[in-house]
C-alpha positions as CSV (number, residue, x, y, z in Angstrom):
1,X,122.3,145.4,150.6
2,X,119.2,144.8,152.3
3,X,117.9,147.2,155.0
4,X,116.9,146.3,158.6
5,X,113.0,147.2,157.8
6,X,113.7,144.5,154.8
7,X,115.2,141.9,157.2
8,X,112.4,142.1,159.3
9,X,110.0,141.4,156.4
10,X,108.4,137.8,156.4
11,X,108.0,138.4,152.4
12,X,111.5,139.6,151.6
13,X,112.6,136.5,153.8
14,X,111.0,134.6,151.7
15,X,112.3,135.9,148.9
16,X,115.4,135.6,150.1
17,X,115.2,132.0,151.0
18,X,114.1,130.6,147.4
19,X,116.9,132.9,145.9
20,X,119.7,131.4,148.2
21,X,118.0,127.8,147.8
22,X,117.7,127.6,151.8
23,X,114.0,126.1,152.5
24,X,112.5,127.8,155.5
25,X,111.5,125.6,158.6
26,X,107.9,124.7,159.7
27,X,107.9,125.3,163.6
28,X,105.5,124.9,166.2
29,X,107.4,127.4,168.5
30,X,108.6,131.5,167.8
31,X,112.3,130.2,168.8
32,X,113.3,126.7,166.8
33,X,116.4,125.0,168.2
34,X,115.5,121.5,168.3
35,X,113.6,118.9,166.1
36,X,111.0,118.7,168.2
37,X,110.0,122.7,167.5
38,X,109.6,121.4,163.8
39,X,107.0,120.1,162.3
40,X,106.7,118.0,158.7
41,X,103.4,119.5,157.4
42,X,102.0,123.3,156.7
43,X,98.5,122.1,159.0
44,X,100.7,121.7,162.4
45,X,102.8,124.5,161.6
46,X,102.4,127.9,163.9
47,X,105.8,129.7,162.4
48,X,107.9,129.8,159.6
49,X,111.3,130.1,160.1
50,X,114.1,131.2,157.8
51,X,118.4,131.2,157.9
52,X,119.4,133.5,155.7
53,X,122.8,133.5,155.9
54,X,123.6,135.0,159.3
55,X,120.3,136.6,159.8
56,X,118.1,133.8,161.6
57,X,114.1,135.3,161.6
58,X,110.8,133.4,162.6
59,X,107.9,134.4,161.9
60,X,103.7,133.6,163.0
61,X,102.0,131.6,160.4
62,X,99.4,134.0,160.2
63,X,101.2,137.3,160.0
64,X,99.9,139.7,157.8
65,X,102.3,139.9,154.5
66,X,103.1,142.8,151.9
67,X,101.2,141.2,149.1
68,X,98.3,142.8,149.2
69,X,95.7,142.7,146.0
70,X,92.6,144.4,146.2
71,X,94.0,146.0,149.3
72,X,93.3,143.1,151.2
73,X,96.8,141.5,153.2
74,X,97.2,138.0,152.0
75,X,98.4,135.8,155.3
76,X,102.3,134.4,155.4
77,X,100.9,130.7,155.7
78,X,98.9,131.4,152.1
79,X,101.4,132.5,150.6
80,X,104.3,129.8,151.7
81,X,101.7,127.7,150.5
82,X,100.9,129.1,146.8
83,X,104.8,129.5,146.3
84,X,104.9,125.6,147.5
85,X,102.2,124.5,144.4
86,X,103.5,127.0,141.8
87,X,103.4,124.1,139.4
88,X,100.1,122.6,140.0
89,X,97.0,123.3,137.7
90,X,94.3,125.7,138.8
91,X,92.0,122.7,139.8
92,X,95.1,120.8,141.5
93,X,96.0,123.9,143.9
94,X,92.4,124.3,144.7
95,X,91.8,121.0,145.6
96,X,94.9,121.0,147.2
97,X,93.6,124.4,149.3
98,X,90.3,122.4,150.2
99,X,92.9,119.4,151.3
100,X,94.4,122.0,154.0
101,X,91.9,123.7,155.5
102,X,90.0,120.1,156.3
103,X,93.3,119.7,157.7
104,X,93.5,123.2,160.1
105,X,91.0,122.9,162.4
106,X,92.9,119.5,164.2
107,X,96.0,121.1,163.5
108,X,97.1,124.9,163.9
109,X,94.0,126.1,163.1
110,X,92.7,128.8,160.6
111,X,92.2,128.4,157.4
112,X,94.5,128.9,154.2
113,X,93.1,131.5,151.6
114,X,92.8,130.6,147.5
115,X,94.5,132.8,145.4
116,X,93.3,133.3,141.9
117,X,95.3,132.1,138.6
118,X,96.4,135.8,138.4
119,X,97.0,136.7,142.2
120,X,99.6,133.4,142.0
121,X,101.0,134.3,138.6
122,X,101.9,137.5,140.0
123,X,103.7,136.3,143.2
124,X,105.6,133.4,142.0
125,X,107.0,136.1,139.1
126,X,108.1,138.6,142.1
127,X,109.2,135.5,144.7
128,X,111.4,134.1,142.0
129,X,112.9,136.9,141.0
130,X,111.7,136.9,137.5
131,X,110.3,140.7,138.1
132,X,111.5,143.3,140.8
133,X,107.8,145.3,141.0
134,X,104.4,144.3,141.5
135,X,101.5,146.1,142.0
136,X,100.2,144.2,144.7
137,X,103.2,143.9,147.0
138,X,102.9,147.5,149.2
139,X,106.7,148.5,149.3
140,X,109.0,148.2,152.7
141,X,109.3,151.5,154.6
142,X,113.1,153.0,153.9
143,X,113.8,149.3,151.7
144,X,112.2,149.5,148.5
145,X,111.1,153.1,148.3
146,X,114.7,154.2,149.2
147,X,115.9,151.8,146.6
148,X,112.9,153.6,143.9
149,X,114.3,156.6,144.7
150,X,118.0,155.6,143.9
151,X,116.7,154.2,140.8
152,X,114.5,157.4,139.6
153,X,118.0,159.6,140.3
154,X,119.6,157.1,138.3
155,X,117.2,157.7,135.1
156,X,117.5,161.4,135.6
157,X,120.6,161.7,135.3
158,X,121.0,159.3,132.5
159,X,117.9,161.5,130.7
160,X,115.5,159.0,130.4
161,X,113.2,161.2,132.5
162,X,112.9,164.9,133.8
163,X,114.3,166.8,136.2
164,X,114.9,170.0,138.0
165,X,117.3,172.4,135.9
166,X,120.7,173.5,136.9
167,X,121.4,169.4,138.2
168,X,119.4,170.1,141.4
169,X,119.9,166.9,143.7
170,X,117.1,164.9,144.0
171,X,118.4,163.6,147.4
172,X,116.1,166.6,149.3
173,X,112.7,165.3,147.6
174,X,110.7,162.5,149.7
175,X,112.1,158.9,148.5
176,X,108.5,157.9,148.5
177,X,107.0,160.3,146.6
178,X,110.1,159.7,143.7
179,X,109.0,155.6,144.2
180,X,105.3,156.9,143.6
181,X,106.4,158.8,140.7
182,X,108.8,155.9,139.0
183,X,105.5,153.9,139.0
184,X,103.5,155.6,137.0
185,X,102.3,154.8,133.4
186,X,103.6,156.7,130.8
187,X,100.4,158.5,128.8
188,X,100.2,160.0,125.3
189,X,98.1,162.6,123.7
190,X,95.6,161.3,121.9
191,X,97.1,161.6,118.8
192,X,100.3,159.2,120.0
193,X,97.6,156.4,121.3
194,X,95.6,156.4,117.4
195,X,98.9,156.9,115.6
196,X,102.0,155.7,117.5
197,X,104.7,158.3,118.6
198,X,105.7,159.2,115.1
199,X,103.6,161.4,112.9
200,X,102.2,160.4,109.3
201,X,102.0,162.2,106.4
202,X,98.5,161.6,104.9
203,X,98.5,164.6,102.2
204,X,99.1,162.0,99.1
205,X,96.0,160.3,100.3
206,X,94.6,163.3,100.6
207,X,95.8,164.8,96.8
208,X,94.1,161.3,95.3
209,X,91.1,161.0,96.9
210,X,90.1,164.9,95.6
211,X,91.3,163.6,91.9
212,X,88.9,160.6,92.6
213,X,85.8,162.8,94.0
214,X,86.4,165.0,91.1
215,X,86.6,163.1,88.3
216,X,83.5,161.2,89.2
217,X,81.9,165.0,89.6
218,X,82.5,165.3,86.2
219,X,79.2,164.2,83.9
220,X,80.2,162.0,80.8
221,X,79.8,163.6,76.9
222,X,77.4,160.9,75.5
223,X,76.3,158.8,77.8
224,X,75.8,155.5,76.9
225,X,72.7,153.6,78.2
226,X,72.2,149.8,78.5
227,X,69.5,148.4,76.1
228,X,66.4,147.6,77.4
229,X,65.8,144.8,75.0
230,X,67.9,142.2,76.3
231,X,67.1,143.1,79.9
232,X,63.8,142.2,79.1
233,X,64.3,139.1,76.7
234,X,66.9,137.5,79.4
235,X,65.1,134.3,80.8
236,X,64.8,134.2,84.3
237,X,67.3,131.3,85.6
238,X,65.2,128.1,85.7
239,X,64.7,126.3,89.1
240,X,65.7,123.3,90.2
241,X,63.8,120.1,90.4
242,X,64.4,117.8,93.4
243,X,63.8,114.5,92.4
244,X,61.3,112.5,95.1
245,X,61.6,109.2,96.6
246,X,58.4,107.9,97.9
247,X,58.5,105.7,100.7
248,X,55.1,103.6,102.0
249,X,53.4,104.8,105.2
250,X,52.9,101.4,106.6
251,X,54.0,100.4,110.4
252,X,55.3,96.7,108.7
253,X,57.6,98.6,106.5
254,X,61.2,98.2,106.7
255,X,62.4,101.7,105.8
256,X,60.3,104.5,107.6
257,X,61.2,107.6,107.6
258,X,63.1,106.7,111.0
259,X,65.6,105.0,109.1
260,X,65.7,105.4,105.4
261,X,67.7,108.4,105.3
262,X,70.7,106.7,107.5
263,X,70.4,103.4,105.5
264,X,70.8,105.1,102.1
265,X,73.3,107.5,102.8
266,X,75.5,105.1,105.0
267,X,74.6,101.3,103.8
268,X,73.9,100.1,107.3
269,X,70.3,98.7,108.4
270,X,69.1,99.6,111.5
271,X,64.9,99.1,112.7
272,X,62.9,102.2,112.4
273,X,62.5,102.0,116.2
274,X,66.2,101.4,117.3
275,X,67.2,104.2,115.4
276,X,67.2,108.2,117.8
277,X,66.0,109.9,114.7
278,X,62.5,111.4,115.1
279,X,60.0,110.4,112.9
280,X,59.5,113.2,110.1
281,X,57.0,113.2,106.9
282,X,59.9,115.1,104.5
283,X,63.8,114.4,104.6
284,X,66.5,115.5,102.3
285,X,69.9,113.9,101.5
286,X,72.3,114.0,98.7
287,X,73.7,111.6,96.7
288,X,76.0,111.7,93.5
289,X,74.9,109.6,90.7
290,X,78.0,109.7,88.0
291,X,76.2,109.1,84.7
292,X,73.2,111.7,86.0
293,X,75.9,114.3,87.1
294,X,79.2,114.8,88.6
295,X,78.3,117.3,91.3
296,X,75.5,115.7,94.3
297,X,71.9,115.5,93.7
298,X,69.4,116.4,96.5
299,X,67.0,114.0,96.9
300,X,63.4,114.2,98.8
301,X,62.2,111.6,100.9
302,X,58.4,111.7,101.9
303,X,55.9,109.1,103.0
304,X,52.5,110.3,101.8
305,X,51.2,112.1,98.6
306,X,48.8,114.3,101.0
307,X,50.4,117.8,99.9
308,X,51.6,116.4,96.0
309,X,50.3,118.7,93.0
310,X,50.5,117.1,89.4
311,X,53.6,118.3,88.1
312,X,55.8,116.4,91.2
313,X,54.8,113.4,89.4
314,X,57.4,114.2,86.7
315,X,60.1,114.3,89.7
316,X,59.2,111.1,91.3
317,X,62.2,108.3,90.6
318,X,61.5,105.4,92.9
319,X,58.6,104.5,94.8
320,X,59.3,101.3,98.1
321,X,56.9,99.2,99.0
322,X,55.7,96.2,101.5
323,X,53.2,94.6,98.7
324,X,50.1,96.3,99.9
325,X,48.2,97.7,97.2
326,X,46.3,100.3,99.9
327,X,49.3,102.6,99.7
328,X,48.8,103.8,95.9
329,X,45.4,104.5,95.9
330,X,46.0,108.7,95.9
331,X,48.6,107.5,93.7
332,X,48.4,108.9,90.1
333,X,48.3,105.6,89.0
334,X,46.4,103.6,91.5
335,X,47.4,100.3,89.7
336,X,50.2,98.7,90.6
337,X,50.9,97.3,87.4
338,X,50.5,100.6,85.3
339,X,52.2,102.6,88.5
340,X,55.6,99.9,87.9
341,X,55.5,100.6,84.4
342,X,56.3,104.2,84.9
343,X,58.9,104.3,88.1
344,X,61.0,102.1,89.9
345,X,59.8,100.0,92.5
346,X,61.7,98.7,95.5
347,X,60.6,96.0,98.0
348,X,62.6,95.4,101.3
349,X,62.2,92.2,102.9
350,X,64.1,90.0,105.4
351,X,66.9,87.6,104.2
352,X,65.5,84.0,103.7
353,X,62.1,85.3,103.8
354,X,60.0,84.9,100.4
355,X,58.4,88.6,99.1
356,X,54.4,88.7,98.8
357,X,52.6,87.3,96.0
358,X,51.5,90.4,94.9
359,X,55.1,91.5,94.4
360,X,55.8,88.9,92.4
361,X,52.4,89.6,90.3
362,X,53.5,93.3,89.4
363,X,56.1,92.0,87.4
364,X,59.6,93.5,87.4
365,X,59.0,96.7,87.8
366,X,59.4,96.4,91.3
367,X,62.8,95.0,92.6
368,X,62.8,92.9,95.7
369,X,66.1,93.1,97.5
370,X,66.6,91.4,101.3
371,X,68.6,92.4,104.0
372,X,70.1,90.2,106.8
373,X,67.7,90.2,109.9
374,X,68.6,93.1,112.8
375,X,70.6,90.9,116.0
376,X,70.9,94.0,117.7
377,X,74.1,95.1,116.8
378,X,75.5,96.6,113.4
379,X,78.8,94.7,113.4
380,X,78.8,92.0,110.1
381,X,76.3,94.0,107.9
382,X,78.3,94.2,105.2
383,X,75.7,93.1,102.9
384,X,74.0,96.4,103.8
385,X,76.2,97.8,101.7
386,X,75.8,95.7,98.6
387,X,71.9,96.2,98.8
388,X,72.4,99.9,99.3
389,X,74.0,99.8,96.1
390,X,71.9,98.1,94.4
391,X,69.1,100.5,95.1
392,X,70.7,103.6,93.5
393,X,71.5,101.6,91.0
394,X,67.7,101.1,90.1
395,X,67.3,104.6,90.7
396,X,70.0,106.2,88.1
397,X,69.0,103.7,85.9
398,X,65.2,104.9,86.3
399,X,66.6,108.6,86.0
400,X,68.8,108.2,83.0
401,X,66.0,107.0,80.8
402,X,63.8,109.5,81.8
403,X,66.5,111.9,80.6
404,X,67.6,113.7,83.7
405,X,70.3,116.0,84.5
406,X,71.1,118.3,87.4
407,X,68.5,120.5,86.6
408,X,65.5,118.3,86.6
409,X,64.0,115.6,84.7
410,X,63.9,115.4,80.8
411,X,61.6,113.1,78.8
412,X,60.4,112.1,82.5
413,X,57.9,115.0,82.2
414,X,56.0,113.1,80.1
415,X,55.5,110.8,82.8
């Protein structure tokens, strides 16, 4: 049953009220009788007024409640008004605490305060009943510490905690100390808090791990020593080669090094300067070619021979160009003719656009392919694709005959 100190509590009242299902009443006067002393919204409301039953109490707005975290009283209207959007979102009930006090200053007045995700969590739990304690609600003189104090009797006599021998009464000891007392956290030793409440027995451990130690204590008869021969005859593992794709530095050039990487790997032509990438001199992609191997390749993609030494020669499968015979003169073979007869060409022009004569003249070692002219969007570019493919096509077939497997090149180091 509650107490008179409890009955007098705005919070308890509250409580009360959402238990029992009876709303309280926004008032704009200490003593409510007619509907003109209520008001519809929290912003004109001055008191909150709840009927409990036969117990009838109104209460300011702005009275200072039991729910207290950080020590710091947390108004009536505040907290009417977090129970009220107990299922809104964390940025719902903060807008909705912005919408109110906007709306206080032409209304009651004051101001609403925001409670935390926590601070709200914690005070539905205790208004809905769903826990009885919280450690932010201060308890109600002779309510809840008279009630603590019924309940810590309770657990001494059932055992569950100590008390004095000879069944002493605890009925002489101060009800708030016992409420003080029923509230604190159970510690361990430190043993209990690595290890639990119940001891282990770690002696077989123990036993093995000295038969372990020991035994590897012990020095061997004849030891036996690895031979030194085939550590030092064992061929270090061989690297990898890359293969290279050249691409030509000039600003007329189809593929740059803006776009070629997204054009090979994904079949869709885009202009080097609608494209985000930043222009790079080196690029890597991979690529698997079935009859080179099953697992991807890893190509390079450069632009200029500038930092080449001999032996990349041998790694070079495919070489694109726009016709101009300018771009192979650092080449190793500066004529195009003699240059086609040793790697795959590729030229890249415009659909219904004829390639340059000197194209034509260099025989077919280079293979002019055409893509469909750029209308600024990449929808109906399906022949992308079929170019695309046609490309690596050239290229395995250029790698197969020079004998090339995921390692590196074969005969191609002839080259």
């Amino acid at each position: 049953m509650a107490t008179p100190a409890e009955l007098d509590d705005p919070l308890y009242n509250l409580r009360l009220s959402i238990a029992s299902g009876n709303a309280p009443i926004l008032a704009n006067t200490p003593d409510p009788h007619t509907s003109s002393d209520t008001v519809l919204t929290l912003a004109n409301a001055t008191h909150l007024s709840f009927n409990n039953g036969t117990a009838h109490k109104t209460f300011l707005i702005t009275v200072p409640t039991r729910f207290a975290p950080d020590s710091k009283p947390i108004d009536l209207r505040s907290i009417y008004f977090a129970w009220t959007n107990k299922d809104a979102q964390v940025t719902e009930y903060f807008a909705a605490v912005q919408a109110l006090n906007e709306e206080l200053p032409s209304g009651a007045g004051g101001s609403v305060q925001n409670l935390n995700f926590a601070q709200r969590i914690e005070l539905v739990s205790w208004l809905s009943g769903e826990t009885e304690t919280s450690e932010s609600i201060v308890a109600v003189e002779g309510g809840a510490a008279e009630g603590g104090a019924a309940g810590h009797a309770k657990d001494i006599a059932s055992g569950k905690v100590g008390g004095k021998a000879g069944g002493v009464s605890v009925g002489g000891q101060d009800a708030r100390l016992l409420q003080i007392y029923d509230g604190e956290r159970r510690m361990g030793d430190h043993n209990t808090a690595l290890r639990g409440s119940r001891g282990v027995d770690f002696s077989a451990y123990r036993k093995t791990a000295t038969a372990f130690l020991s035994s590897r204590s012990k020095p061997t008869a004849n030891p036996q020593h690895a031979p030194l021969v085939s550590s030092l005859t064992k061929k270090p593992p061989k690297r990898i080669e890359q293969p290279i794709i050249l691409l030509s530095p000039s600003a007329s050039s189809l593929l740059r090094m803006s776009n070629i990487k997204a054009f090979l790997e994904t079949g869709v032509f885009m202009p080097p300067n609608t494209t985000e990438t930043q222009s790079t001199n080196f690029l890597q992609m991979t690529r698997v070619l079935p009859s080179i191997s099953s697992q991807p390749l890893r190509f390079i993609l450069v632009d200029s021979t500038d930092m080449f030494k001999p032996p990349y020669w041998s790694r070079v499968v495919g070489i694109f160009t726009t016709g101009q015979s300018w771009q192979f003169k650092s080449y190793k073979y500066p004529n195009p003719i003699e240059l086609f007869s040793h790697y795959p060409g590729v030229y890249v022009g415009w659909e219904g656009e004829n390639e340059p004569e000197n194209v034509k003249a260099w025989g077919r070692g280079v293979m002019p392919v055409k893509v469909d002219k750029w209308m600024g969007s990449e929808k109906g570019r399906w022949r992308d694709r079929e170019v695309v493919e046609r490309i690596w096509g050239r290229i395995e077939e250029g790698m197969r005959r020079g004998g090339w497997s995921k390692e590196g090149p074969g005969m191609a180091a002839g080259r």
